[in-house]
N, C-alpha and C positions, 0 to 999 in steps of 0.2 A: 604171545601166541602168534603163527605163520599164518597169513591173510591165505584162506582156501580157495576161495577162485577170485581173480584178479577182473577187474571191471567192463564191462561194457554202459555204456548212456540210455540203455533202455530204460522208458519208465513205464508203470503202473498209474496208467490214467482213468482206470474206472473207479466209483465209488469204491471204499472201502469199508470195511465193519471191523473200527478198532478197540481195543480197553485200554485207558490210561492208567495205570495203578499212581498216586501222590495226584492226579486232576484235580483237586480243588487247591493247590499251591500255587505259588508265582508261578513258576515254566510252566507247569503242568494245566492250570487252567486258561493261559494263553494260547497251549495249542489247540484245549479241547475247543474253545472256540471259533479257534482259526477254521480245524475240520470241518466242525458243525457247517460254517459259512461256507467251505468249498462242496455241501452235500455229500461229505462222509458220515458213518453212521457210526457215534462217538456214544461209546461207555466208560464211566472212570467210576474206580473204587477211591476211599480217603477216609482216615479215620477219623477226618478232621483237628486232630494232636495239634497242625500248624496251620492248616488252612484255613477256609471258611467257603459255603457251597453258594455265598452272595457273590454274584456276578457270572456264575456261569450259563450260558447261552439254554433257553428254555428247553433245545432239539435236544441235551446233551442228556442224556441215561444216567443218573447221579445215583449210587449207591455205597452207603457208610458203613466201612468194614477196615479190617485187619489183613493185607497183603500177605501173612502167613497162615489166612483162614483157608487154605484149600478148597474145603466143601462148598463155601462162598465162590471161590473161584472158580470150580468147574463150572456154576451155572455163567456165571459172568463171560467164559471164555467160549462157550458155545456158539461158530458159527465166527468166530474171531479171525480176522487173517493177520492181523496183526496186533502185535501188544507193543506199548510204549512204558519202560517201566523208570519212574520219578520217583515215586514212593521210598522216603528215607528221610532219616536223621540230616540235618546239614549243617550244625555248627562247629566249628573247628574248637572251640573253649570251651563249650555243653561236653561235646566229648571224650573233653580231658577227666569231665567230673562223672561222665555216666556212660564208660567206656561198654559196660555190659549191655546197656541198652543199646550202643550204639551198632555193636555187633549183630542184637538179636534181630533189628530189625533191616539193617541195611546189609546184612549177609544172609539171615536168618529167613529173611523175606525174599531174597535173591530168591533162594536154591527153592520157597516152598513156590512162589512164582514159575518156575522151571519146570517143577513136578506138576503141581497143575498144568501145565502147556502141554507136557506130554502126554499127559492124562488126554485132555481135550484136544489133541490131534493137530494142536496149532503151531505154525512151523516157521516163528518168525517175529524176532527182540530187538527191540532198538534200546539198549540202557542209555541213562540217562548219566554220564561220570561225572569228574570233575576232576580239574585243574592241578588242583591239589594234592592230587597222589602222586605226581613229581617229585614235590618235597623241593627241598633248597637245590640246584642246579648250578654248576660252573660255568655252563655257557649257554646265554642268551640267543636270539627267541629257542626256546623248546619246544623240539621235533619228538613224534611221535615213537622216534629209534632210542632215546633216550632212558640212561640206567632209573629204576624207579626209585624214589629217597623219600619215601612218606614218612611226613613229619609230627603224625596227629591222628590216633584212635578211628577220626573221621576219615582219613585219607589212605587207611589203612584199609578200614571197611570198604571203603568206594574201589578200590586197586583190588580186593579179594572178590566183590562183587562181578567185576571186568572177569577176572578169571573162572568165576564159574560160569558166568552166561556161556563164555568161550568154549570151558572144558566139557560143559554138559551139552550145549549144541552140538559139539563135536559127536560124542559121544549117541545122542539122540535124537541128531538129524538136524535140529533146530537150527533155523541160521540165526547169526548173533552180527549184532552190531553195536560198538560202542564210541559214542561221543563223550569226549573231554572236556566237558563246555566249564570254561573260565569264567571271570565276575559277570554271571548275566545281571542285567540292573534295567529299568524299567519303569513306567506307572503302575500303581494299585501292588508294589513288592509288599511285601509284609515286614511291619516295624514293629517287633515286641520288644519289652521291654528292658530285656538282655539279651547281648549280642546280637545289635542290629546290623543288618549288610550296612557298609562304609558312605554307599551312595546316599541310600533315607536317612540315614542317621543325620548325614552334611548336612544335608538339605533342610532338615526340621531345626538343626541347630541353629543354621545361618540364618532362617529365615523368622527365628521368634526372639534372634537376638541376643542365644548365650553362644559359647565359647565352642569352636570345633574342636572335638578331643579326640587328638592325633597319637596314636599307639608308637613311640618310638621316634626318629629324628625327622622324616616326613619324609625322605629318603627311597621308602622301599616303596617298590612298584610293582603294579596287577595289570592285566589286561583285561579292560572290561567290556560286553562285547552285551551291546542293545537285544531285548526280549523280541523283537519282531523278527530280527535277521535268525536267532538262536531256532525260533518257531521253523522258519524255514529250510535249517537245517535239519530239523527233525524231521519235516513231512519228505525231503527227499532221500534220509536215511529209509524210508518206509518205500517208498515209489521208486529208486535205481535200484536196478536187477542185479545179479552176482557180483555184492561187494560182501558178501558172508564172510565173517571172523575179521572184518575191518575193526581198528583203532582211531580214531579221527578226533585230531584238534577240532574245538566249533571256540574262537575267540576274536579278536580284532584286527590283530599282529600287529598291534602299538601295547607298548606298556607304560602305564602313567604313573608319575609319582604322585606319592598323596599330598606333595606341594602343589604340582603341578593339576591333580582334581581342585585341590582350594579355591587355584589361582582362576579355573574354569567357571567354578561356582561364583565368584566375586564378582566376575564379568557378566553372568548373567544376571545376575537380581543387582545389579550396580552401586553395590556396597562393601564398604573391605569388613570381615572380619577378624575377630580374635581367636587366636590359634594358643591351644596348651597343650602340650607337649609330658606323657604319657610315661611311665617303661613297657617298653614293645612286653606284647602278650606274647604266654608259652609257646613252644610251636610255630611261632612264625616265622615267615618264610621272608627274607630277605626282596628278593626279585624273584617274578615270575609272570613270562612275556610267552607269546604261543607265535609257534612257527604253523601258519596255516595252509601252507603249497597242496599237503595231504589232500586238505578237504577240496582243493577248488582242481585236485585230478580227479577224485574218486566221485564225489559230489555236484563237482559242475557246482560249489558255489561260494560266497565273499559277499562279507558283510555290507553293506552299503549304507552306515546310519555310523555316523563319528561321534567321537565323542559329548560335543559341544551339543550337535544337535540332539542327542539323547538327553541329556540333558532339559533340553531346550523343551524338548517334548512333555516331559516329567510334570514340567512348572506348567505345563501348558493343558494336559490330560488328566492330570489326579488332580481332586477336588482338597484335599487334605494341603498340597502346597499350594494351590491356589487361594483358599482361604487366608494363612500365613503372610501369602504374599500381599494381597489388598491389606492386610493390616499393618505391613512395614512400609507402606507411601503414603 
């Protein structure tokens, strides 16, 4: 999609009255809190499927629903200047096995989100994408002008999703914004029991003393890009004036191997461990590094939390690795 009007650095410094749809998830309740704290006036819907509504900030308007509930959503969107939409499916191997669900809700949910806005007269989307509808890529870091090669049911849904915000903003007025955000990783992520992000997974493995199980030769590389910097791309997708119908990388512009995560993890809790070596899961993506120039012209913004110390943070903020950790010294 052609970006329809091209940038100025103006921002939206007064309060705002936003709805998160997915706000009780990792990204999603990191922002509503950030808002709540900067005295924005934060609503989020969540069906609660992956999240949990423990830890979100008391100021925050929490209500459990179905982002394809429409009639729910009109009341929700009333008086709304902005919407932030998270609410989705996100595992790349879930939705090899549950490709239908992954559509009804992460497209299904797009288009009935969009209808509601239009309905409720709200004029203004920031989607939540992902990395991953790239798909496998010939050349490193990956810019925003790049051919789309989605490799995964998920990545499909997220790259269809991008298209409707676009086509129907267009279409009804709506302005659309969408970020590309790569491995966001963090304290308080969620670790279920299958198909955990790469980062808690390490971390619990290393730290209770079994084996880190590496999918493939350890070789392929992510860009994983810290929960607080991610937060802050969100709220100025929301606050910079005429970037409507943008596309925007939100990642680190390092790509790490999952040797090289290991090799980070051992230095911080100062212990080597045992690595087992996997066959790479379906769908995966070899390399996949973010060229982020986009964001820090349109944006005005760049990460400033490296890997190490996100990390660092991790072992430092969440009680669940901290626990772990007193018990391996």
């Amino acid at each position: 999609m052609t970006l329809r009007i091209i940038l100025t650095t103006k921002l939206v410094t007064n309060n705002m009255n936003v709805l998160i749809t997915g706000g009780a998830g990792f990204i999603g309740k990191a922002l509503a809190n950030y808002l709540a704290e900067q005295q924005h006036h934060v609503r989020v819907i969540d069906d609660l499927s992956a999240g949990e509504k423990v830890g979100l900030d008391s100021r925050v308007d929490f209500t459990r629903g179905d982002v394809r509930d429409i009639p729910k959503l009109w009341g929700l969107l009333r008086g709304v200047d902005c919407v932030y939409h998270l609410a989705a499916r996100v595992s790349v191997p879930e939705s090899i096995l549950y490709p239908v669900e992954y559509n009804a809700v992460n497209v299904g949910g797009t288009v009935a989100l969009m209808t509601a806005m239009r309905d409720a007269g709200v004029r203004r989307v920031i989607l939540a994408s992902s990395g991953a509808a790239y798909g496998e890529q010939p050349h490193q870091p990956v810019s925003e002008k790049a051919e789309m090669r989605p490799t995964s049911p998920y990545a499909v849904s997220k790259l269809a999703a991008e298209y409707y915000v676009q086509a129907i903003g267009a279409l009804w007025k709506i302005e659309s914004v969408v970020l590309r955000i790569f491995n966001a990783y963090g304290p308080h992520q969620q670790l279920p029991p299958s198909h955990a992000p790469v980062i808690p997974r390490f971390l619990k493995q290393a730290l209770s003393g079994g084996s880190l199980v590496v999918f493939g030769n350890g070789k392929q590389s992510r860009d994983f890009v810290y929960i607080d910097d991610v937060v802050r791309a969100l709220e100025r997708a929301a606050t910079i004036q005429n970037i409507d119908g943008a596309c925007i990388n939100i990642a680190s512009g390092n790509d790490t191997t999952m040797t090289q995560l290991i090799d980070e993890i051992e230095a911080l809790i100062g212990t080597r461990v045992h690595r087992l070596y996997n066959e790479e899961e379906a769908s995966g993506v070899s390399h996949l590094g973010a060229d982020i120039s986009l964001a820090a012209k349109l944006l005005d913004w760049s990460p400033r939390v490296s890997l190490r110390e996100g990390l660092g943070k991790i072992l430092k903020l969440d009680p669940r690795f901290q626990i772990q950790r007193a018990a391996t010294h």
